[in-house]
FIRODREN-726769 format. One record per residue (C-alpha): residue number from 1; residue in one letter; chain; z, y, x. Coordinates in Angstrom, 3 decimals. Example, Ala and Ser with C-alpha at 12.3 -4.5 7.8 and 13.67 -1.06 7.14 Angstrom:
2
seq: 1&type: a&mol: A&w: 7.800&v: -4.500&u: 12.300
seq: 2&type: s&mol: A&w: 7.140&v: -1.060&u: 13.670
***
This chain:
338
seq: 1&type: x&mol: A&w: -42.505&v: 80.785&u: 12.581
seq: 2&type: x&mol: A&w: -41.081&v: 80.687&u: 8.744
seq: 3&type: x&mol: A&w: -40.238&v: 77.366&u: 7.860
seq: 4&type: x&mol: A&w: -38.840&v: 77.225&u: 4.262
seq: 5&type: x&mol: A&w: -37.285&v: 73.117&u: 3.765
seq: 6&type: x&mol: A&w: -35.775&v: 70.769&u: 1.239
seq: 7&type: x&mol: A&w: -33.547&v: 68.664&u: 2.342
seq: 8&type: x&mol: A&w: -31.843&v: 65.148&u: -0.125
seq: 9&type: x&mol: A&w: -29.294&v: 63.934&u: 1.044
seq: 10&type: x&mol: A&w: -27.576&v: 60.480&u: 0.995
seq: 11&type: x&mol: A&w: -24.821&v: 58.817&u: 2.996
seq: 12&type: x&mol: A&w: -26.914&v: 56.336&u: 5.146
seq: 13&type: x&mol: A&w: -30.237&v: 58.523&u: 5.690
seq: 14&type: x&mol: A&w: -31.701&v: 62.233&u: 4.581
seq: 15&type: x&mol: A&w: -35.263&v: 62.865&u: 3.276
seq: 16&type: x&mol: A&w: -36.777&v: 66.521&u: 4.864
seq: 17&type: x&mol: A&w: -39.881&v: 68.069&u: 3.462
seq: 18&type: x&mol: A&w: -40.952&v: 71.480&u: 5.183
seq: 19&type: x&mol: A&w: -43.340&v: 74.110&u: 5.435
seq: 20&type: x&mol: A&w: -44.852&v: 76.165&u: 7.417
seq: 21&type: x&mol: A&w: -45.370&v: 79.437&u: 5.350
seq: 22&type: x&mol: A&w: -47.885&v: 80.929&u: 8.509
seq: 23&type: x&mol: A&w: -50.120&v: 77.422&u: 8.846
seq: 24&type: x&mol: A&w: -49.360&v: 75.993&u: 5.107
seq: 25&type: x&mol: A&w: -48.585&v: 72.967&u: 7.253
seq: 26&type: x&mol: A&w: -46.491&v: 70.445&u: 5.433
seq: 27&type: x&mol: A&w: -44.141&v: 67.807&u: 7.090
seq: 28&type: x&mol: A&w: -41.421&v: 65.220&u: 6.383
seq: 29&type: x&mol: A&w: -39.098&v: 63.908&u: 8.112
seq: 30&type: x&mol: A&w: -36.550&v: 61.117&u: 7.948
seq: 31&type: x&mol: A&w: -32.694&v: 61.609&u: 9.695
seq: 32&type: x&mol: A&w: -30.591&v: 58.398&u: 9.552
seq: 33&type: x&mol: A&w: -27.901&v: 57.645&u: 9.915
seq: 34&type: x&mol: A&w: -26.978&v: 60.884&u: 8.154
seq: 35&type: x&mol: A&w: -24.139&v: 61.762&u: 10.726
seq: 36&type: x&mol: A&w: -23.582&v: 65.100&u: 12.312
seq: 37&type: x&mol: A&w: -24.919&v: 64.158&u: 15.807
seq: 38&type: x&mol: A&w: -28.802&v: 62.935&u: 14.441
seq: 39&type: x&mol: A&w: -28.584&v: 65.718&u: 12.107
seq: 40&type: x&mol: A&w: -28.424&v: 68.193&u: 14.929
seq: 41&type: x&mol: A&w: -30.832&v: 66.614&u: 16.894
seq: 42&type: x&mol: A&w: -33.322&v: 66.980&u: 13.857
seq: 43&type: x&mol: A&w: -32.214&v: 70.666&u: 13.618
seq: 44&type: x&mol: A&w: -32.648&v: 71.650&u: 17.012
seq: 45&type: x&mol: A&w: -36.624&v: 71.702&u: 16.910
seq: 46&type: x&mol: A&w: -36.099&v: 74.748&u: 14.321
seq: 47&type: x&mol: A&w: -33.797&v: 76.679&u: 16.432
seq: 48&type: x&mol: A&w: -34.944&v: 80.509&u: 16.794
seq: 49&type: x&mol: A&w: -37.745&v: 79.909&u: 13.757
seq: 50&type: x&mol: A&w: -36.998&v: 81.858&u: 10.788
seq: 51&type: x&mol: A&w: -35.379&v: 78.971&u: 8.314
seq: 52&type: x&mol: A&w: -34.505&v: 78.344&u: 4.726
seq: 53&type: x&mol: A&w: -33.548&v: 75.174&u: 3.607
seq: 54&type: x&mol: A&w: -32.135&v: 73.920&u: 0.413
seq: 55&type: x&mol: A&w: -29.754&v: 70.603&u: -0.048
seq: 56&type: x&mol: A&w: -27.878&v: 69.434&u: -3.151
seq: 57&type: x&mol: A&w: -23.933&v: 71.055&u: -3.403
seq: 58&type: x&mol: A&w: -23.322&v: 67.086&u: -3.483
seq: 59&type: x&mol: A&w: -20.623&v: 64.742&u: -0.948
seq: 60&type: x&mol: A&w: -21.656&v: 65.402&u: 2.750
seq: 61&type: x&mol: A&w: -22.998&v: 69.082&u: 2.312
seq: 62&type: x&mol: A&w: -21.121&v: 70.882&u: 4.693
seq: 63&type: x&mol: A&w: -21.343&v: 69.490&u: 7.777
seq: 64&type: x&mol: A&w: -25.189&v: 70.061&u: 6.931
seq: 65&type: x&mol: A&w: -24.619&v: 73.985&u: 6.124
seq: 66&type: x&mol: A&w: -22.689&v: 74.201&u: 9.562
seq: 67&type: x&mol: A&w: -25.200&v: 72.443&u: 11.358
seq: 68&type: x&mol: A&w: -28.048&v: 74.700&u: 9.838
seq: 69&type: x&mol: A&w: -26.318&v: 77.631&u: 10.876
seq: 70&type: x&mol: A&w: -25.956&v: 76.345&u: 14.225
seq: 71&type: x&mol: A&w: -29.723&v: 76.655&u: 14.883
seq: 72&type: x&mol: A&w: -29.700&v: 80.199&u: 13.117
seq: 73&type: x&mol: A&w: -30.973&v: 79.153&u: 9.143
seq: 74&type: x&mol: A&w: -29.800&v: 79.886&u: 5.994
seq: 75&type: x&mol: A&w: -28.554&v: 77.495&u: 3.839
seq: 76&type: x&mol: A&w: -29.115&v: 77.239&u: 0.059
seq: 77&type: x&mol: A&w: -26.443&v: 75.300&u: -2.020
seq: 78&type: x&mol: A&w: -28.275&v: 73.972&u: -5.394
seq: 79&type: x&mol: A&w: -26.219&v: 73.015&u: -8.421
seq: 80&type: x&mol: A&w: -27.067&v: 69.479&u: -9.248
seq: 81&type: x&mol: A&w: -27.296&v: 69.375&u: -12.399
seq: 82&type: x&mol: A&w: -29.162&v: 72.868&u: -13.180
seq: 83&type: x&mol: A&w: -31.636&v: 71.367&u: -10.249
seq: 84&type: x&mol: A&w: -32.272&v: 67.881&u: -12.188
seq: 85&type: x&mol: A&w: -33.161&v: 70.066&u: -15.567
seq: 86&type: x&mol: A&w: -35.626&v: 72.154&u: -13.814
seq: 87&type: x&mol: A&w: -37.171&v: 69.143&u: -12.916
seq: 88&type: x&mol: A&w: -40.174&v: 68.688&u: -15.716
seq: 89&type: x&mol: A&w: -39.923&v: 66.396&u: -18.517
seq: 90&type: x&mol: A&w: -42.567&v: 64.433&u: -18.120
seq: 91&type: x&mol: A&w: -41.947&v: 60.976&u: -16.513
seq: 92&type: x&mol: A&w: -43.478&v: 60.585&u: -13.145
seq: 93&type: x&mol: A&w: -41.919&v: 58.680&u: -10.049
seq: 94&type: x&mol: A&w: -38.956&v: 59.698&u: -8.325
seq: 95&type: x&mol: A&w: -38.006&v: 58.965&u: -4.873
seq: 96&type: x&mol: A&w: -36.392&v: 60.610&u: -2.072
seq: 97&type: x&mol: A&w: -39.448&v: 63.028&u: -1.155
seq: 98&type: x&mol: A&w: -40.225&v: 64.165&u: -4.367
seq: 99&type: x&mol: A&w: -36.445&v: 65.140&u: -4.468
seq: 100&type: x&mol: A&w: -36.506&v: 67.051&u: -1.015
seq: 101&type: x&mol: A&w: -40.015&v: 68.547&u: -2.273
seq: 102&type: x&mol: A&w: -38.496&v: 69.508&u: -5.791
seq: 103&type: x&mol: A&w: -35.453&v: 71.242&u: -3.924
seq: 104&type: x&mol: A&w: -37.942&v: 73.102&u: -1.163
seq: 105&type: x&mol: A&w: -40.452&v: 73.945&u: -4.039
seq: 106&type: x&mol: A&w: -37.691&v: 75.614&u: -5.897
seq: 107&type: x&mol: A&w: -36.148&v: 77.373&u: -3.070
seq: 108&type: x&mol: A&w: -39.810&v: 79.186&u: -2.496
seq: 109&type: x&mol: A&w: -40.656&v: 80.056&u: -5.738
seq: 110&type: x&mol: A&w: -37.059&v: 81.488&u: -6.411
seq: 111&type: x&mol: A&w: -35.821&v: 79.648&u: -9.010
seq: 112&type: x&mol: A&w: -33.402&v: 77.547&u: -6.710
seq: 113&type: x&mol: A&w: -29.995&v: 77.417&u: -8.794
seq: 114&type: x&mol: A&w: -27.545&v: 78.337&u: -6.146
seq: 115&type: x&mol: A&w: -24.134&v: 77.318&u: -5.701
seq: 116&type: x&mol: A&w: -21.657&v: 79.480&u: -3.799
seq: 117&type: x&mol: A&w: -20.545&v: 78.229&u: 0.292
seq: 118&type: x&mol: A&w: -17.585&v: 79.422&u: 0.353
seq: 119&type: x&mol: A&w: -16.466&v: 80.022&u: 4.431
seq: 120&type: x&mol: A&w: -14.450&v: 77.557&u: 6.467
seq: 121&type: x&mol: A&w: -11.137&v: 78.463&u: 5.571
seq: 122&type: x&mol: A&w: -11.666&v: 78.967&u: 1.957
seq: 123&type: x&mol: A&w: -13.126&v: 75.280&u: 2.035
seq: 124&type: x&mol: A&w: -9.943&v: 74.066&u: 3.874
seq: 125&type: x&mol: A&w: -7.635&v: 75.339&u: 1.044
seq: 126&type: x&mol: A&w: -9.544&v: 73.786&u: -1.317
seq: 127&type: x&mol: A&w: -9.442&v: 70.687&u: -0.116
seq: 128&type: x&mol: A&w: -5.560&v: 70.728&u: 0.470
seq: 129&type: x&mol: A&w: -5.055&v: 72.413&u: -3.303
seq: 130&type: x&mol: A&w: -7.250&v: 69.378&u: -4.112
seq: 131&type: x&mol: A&w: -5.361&v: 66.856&u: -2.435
seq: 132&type: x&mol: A&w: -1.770&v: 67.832&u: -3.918
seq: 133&type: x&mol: A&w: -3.475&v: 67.982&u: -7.418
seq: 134&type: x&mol: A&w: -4.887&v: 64.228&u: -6.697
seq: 135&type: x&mol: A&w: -1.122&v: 63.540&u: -6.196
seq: 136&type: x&mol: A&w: 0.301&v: 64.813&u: -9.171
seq: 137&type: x&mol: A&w: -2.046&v: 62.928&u: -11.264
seq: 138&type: x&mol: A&w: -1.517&v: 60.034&u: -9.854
seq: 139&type: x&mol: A&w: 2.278&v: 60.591&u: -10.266
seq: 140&type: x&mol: A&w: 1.847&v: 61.182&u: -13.793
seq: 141&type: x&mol: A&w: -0.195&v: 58.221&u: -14.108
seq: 142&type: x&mol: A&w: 2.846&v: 55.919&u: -12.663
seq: 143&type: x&mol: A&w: 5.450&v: 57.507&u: -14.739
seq: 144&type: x&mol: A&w: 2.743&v: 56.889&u: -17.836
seq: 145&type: x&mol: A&w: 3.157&v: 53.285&u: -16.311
seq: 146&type: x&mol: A&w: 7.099&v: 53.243&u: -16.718
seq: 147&type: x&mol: A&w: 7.016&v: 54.529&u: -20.204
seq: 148&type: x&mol: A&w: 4.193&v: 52.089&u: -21.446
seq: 149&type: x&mol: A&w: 6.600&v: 49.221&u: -20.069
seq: 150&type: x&mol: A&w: 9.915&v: 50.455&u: -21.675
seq: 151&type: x&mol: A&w: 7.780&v: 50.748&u: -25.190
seq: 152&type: x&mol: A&w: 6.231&v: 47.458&u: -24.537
seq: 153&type: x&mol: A&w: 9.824&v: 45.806&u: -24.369
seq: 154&type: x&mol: A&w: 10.837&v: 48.122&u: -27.650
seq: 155&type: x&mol: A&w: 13.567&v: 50.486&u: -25.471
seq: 156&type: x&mol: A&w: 13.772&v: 53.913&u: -26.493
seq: 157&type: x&mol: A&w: 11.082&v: 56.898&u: -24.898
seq: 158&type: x&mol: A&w: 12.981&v: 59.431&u: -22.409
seq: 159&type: x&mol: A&w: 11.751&v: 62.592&u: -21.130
seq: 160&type: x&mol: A&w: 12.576&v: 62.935&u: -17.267
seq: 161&type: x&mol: A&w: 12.682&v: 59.389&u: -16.175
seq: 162&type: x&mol: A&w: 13.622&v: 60.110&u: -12.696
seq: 163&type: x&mol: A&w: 16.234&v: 63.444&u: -12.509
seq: 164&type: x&mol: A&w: 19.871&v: 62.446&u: -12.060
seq: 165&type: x&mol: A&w: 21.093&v: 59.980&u: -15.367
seq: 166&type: x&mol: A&w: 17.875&v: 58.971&u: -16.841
seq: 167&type: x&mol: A&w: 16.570&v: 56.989&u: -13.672
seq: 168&type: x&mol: A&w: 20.103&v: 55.659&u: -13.568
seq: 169&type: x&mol: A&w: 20.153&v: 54.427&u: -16.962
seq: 170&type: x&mol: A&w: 16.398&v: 53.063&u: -16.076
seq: 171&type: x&mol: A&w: 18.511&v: 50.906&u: -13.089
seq: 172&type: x&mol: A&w: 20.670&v: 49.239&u: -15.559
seq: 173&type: x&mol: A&w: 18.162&v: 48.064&u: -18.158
seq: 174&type: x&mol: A&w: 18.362&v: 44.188&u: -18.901
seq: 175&type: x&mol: A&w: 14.403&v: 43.240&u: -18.165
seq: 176&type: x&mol: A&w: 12.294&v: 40.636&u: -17.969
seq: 177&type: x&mol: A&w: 11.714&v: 39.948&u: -14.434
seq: 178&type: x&mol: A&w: 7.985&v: 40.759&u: -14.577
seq: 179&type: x&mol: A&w: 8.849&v: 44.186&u: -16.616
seq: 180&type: x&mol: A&w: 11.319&v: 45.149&u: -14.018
seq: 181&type: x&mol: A&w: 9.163&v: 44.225&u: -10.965
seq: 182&type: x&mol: A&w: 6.344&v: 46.835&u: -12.657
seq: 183&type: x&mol: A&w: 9.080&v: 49.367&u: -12.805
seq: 184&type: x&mol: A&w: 10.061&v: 48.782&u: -9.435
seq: 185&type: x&mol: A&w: 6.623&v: 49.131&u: -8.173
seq: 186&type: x&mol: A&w: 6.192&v: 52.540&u: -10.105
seq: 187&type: x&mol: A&w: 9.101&v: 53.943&u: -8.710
seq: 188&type: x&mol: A&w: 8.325&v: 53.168&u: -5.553
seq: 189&type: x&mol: A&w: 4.944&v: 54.499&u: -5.606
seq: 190&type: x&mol: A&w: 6.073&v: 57.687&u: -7.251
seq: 191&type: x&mol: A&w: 8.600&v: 57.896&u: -4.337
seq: 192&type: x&mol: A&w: 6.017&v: 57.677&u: -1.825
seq: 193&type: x&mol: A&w: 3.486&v: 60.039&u: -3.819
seq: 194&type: x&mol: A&w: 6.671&v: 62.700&u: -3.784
seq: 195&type: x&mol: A&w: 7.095&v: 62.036&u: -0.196
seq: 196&type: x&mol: A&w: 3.744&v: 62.873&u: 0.648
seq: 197&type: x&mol: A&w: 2.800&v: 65.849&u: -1.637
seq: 198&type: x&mol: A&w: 5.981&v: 67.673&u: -0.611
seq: 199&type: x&mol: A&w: 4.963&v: 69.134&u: 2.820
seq: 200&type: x&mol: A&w: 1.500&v: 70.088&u: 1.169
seq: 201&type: x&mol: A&w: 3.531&v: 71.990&u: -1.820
seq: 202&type: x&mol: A&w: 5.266&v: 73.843&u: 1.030
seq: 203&type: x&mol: A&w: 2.060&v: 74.854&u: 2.931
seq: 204&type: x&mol: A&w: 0.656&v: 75.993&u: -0.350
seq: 205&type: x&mol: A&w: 3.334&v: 78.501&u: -1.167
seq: 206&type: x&mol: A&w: 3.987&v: 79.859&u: 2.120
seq: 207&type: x&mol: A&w: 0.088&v: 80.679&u: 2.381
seq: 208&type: x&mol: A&w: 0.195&v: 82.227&u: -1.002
seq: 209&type: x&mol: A&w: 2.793&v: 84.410&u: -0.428
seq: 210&type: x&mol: A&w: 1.085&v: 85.691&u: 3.357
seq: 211&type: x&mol: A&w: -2.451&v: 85.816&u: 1.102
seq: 212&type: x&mol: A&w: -3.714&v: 88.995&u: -0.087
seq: 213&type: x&mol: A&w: -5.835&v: 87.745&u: -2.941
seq: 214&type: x&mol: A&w: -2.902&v: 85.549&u: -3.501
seq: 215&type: x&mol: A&w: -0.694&v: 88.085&u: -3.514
seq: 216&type: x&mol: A&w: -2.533&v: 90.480&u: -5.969
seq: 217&type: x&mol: A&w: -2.769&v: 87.367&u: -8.647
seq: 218&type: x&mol: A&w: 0.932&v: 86.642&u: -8.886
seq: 219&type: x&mol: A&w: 1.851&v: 90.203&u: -9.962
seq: 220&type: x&mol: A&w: 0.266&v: 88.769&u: -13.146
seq: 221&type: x&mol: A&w: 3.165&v: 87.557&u: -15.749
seq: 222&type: x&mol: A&w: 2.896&v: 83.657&u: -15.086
seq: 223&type: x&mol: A&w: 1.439&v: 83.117&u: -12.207
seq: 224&type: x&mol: A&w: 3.369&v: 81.922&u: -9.047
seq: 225&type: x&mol: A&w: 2.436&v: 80.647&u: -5.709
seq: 226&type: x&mol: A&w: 0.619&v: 77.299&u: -5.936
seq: 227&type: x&mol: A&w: -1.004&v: 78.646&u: -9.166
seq: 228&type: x&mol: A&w: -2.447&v: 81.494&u: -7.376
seq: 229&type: x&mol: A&w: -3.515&v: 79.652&u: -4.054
seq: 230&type: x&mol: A&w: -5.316&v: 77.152&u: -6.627
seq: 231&type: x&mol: A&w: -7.289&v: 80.166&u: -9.083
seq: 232&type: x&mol: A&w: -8.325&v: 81.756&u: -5.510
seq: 233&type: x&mol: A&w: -9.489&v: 78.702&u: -3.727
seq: 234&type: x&mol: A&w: -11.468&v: 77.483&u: -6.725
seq: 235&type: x&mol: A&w: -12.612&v: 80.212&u: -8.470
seq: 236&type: x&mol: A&w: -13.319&v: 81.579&u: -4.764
seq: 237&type: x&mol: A&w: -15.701&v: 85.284&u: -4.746
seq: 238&type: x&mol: A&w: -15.278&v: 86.503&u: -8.655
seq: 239&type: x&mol: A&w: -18.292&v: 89.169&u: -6.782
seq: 240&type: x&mol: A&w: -20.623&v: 86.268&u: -7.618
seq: 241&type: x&mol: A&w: -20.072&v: 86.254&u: -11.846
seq: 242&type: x&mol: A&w: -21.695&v: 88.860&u: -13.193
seq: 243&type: x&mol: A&w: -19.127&v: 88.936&u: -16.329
seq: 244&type: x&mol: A&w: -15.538&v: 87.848&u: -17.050
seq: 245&type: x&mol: A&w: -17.384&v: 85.043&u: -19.674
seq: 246&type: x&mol: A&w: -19.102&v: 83.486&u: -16.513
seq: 247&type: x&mol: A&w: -15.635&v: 82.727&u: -15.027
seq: 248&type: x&mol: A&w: -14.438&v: 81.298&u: -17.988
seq: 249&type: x&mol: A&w: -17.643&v: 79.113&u: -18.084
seq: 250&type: x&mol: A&w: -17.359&v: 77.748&u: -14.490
seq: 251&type: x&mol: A&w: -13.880&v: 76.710&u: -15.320
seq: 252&type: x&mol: A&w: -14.687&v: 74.489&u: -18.051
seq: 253&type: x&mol: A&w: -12.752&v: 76.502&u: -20.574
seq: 254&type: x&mol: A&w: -16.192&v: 77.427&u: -22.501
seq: 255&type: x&mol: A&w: -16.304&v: 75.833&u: -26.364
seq: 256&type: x&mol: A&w: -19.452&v: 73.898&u: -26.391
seq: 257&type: x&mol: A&w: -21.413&v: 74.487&u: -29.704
seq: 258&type: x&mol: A&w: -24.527&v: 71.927&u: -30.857
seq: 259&type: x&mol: A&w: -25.993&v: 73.866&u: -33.786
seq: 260&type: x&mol: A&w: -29.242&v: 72.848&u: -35.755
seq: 261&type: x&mol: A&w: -30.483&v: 75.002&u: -38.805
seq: 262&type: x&mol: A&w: -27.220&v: 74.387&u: -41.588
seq: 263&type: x&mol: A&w: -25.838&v: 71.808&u: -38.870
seq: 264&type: x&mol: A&w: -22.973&v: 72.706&u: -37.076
seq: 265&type: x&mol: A&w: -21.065&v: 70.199&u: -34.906
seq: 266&type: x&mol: A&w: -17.396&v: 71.176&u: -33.861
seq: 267&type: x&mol: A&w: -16.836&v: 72.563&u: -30.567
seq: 268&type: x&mol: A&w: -15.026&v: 71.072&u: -27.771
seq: 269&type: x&mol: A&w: -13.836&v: 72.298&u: -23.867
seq: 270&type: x&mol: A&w: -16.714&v: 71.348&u: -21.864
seq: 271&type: x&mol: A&w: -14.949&v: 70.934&u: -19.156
seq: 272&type: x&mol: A&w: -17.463&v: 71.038&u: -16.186
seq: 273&type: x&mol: A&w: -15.549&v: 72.680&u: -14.287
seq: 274&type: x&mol: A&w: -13.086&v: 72.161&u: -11.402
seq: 275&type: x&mol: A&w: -10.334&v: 70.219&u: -13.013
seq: 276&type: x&mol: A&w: -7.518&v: 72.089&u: -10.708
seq: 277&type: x&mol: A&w: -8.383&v: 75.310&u: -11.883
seq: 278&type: x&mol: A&w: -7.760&v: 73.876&u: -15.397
seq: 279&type: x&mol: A&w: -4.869&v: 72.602&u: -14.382
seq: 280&type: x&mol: A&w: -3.376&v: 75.931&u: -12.599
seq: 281&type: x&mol: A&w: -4.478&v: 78.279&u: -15.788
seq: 282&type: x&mol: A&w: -2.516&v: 75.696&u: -18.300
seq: 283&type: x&mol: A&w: 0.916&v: 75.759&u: -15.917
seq: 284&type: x&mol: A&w: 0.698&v: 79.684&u: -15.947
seq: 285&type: x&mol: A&w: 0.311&v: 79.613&u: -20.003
seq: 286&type: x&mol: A&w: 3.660&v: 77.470&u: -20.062
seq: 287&type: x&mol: A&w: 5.342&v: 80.418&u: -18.220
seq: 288&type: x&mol: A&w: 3.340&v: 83.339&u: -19.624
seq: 289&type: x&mol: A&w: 3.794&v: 82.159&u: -23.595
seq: 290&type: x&mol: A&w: 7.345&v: 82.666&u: -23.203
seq: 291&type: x&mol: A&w: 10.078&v: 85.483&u: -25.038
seq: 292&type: x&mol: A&w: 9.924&v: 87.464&u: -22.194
seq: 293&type: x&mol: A&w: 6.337&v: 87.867&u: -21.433
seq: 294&type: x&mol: A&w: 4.079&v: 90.383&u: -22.255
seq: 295&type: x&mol: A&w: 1.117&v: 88.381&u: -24.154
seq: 296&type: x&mol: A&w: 3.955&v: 86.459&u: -26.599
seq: 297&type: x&mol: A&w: 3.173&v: 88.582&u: -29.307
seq: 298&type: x&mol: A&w: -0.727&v: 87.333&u: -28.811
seq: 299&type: x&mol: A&w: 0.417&v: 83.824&u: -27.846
seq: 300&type: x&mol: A&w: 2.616&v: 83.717&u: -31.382
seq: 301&type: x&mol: A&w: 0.041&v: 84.947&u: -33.558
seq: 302&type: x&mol: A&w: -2.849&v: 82.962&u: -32.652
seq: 303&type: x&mol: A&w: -0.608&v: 80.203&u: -32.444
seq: 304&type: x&mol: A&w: 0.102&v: 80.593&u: -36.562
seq: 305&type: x&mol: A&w: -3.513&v: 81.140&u: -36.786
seq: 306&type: x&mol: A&w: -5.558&v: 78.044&u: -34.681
seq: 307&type: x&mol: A&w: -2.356&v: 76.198&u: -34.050
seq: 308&type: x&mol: A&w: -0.499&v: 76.026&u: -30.046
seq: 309&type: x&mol: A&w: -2.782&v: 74.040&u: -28.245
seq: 310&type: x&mol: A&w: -5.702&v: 76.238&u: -28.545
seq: 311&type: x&mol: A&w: -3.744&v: 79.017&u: -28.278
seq: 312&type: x&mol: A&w: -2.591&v: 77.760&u: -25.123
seq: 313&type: x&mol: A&w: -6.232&v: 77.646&u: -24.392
seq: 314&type: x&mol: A&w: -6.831&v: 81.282&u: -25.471
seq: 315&type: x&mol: A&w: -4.335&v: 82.271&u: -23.319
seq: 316&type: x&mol: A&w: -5.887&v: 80.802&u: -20.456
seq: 317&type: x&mol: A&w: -9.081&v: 81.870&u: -20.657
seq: 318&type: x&mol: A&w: -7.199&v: 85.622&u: -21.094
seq: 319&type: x&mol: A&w: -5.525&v: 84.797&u: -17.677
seq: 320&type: x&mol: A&w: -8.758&v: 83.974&u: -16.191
seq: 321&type: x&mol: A&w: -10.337&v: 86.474&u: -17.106
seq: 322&type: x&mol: A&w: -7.304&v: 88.812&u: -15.769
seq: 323&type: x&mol: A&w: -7.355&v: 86.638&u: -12.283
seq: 324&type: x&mol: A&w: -11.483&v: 87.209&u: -12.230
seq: 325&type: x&mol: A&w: -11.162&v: 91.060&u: -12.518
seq: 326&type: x&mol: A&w: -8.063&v: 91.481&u: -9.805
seq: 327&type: x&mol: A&w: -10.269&v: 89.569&u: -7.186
seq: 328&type: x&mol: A&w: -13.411&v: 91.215&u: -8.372
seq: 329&type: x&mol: A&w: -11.531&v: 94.537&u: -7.577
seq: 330&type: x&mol: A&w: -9.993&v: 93.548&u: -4.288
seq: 331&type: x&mol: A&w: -13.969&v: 92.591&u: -3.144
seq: 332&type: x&mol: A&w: -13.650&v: 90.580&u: 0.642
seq: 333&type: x&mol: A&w: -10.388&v: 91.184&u: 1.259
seq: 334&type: x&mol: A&w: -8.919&v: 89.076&u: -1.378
seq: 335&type: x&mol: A&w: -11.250&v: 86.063&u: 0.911
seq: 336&type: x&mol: A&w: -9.316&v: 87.259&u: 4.019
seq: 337&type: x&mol: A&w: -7.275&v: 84.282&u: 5.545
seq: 338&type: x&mol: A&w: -3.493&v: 84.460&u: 5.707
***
């Protein structure tokens, strides 16, 4: 029995549609609550049949995946947004089983835009590189809080609020009460975010530096440990882009061009990528645009050309594109675990 299957998923139930490719049989089928346990009960009917089924690379996929591999089928990630484009223009109804029959329709005809699953441990990284960079931004958003307050009440801006004298002198500031009780709460919360993103940090950089693929990325000038352990775990199997430019689009670091006969509108990032990997490139350009590294010369003139900020950016995208071909090179074992 071939059953080929699109499944949409939402958090309180998930829409099947299947066929049978031997009968031409068509079902549906409705799982809720969308947990783990009715999800496998659903599953188990198609255990030993020769499966296919296609979900949405949205919240809540991969407990699905594992699940579907439990029973012996293949799963089939689909890029959301590629997905919704191949749906035709023309306006018709949508609902849950028109979704699950786009996505199984697609997935048979062999236009299904899949999205890499990456395995288990990969995942797990991801999620904890993911976690710290939640952190940091939240840390910068707090310390964005102290400065807006100082500026509000006309004091002088400081770079390094918190090292040593600085959060000293930020102590002893005559404040308003309600100024000082927002500067209070700040620090506090930027405390607590430090607290908690500091084992994480550590976890990140011993893995890197017991990582093969890890390893292999920070012999490039720039990159250290939690920049490395970031480009792997997001960027993931470089097997899977067929060119260096692919990379670079993933990440977001792509110019975006709208162009209409003598109508050119300027380009920007289009940033649709993940925003950690963006993140990890532009802290490896801060080291590798330095005296001493071996792309100043580059950095320098295309600064004087396009000015530093997109140079920083061209020196990212030249990073990627170095980080792509190492773990192209090193195949599966740059995937291994630590």
């Amino acid at each position: 029995m071939t059953i080929v299957m699109g499944l949409d998923q939402h958090r309180g139930q998930i829409t099947a549609d299947w066929i049978d490719t031997a009968t031409g049989e068509v079902s549906r089928a409705r799982v809720a609550p969308a947990h783990r346990e009715p999800v496998r009960r659903f599953l188990h009917r198609f255990r030993g049949a020769d499966l296919d089924v296609a979900l949405e690379a949205t919240t809540g996929w991969r407990f699905v995946v594992e699940e579907i591999r439990a029973v012996g089928g293949r799963a089939h990630l689909a890029e959301p947004a590629e997905t919704a484009a191949r749906r035709a223009n023309k306006k018709r109804a949508k609902s849950d089983r028109a979704d699950a029959r786009h996505l199984r329709e697609l997935l048979m005809l062999e236009r299904l835009p899949e999205s890499w699953i990456p395995p288990g441990h990969l995942l797990d990284v991801r999620a904890r590189v993911r976690l710290r960079h939640t952190l940091v931004d939240q840390r910068g958003e707090w310390q964005q809080r102290v400065q807006a307050v100082l500026y509000h009440h006309g004091l002088p801006q400081r770079r390094e609020l918190l090292i040593g004298a600085n959060r000293a002198w930020l102590a002893e500031l005559q404040l308003p009460d309600s100024a000082r009780e927002q500067i209070t709460v700040a620090l506090q919360m930027i405390d607590a975010l430090d607290a908690q993103a500091a084992p994480i940090t550590a976890a990140l950089r011993a893995y890197a530096k017991r990582q093969n693929g890890c390893r292999a990325l920070m012999k490039h000038y720039g990159v250290g440990p939690l920049t490395a352990v970031t480009i792997l775990a997001e960027l993931g199997d470089a097997r899977r882009f067929s060119s260096s430019r692919h990379a670079v689009r993933y990440a977001g670091l792509d110019i975006t061009v709208y162009q209409s006969d003598q109508h050119r509108a300027p380009g920007h990032l289009s940033r649709q990528g993940p925003p950690a990997l963006r993140w990890a490139l532009y802290e490896a350009v801060q080291t590798a645009r330095r005296s001493g590294s071996p792309d100043h010369a580059y950095y320098q003139q295309t600064c004087e050309r396009i000015g530093g900020n997109r140079a920083c950016l061209a020196l990212a995208r030249k990073l990627l594109k170095r980080s792509y071909h190492t773990l192209r090179e090193l195949g599966e074992e740059a995937l291994q675990p630590a």
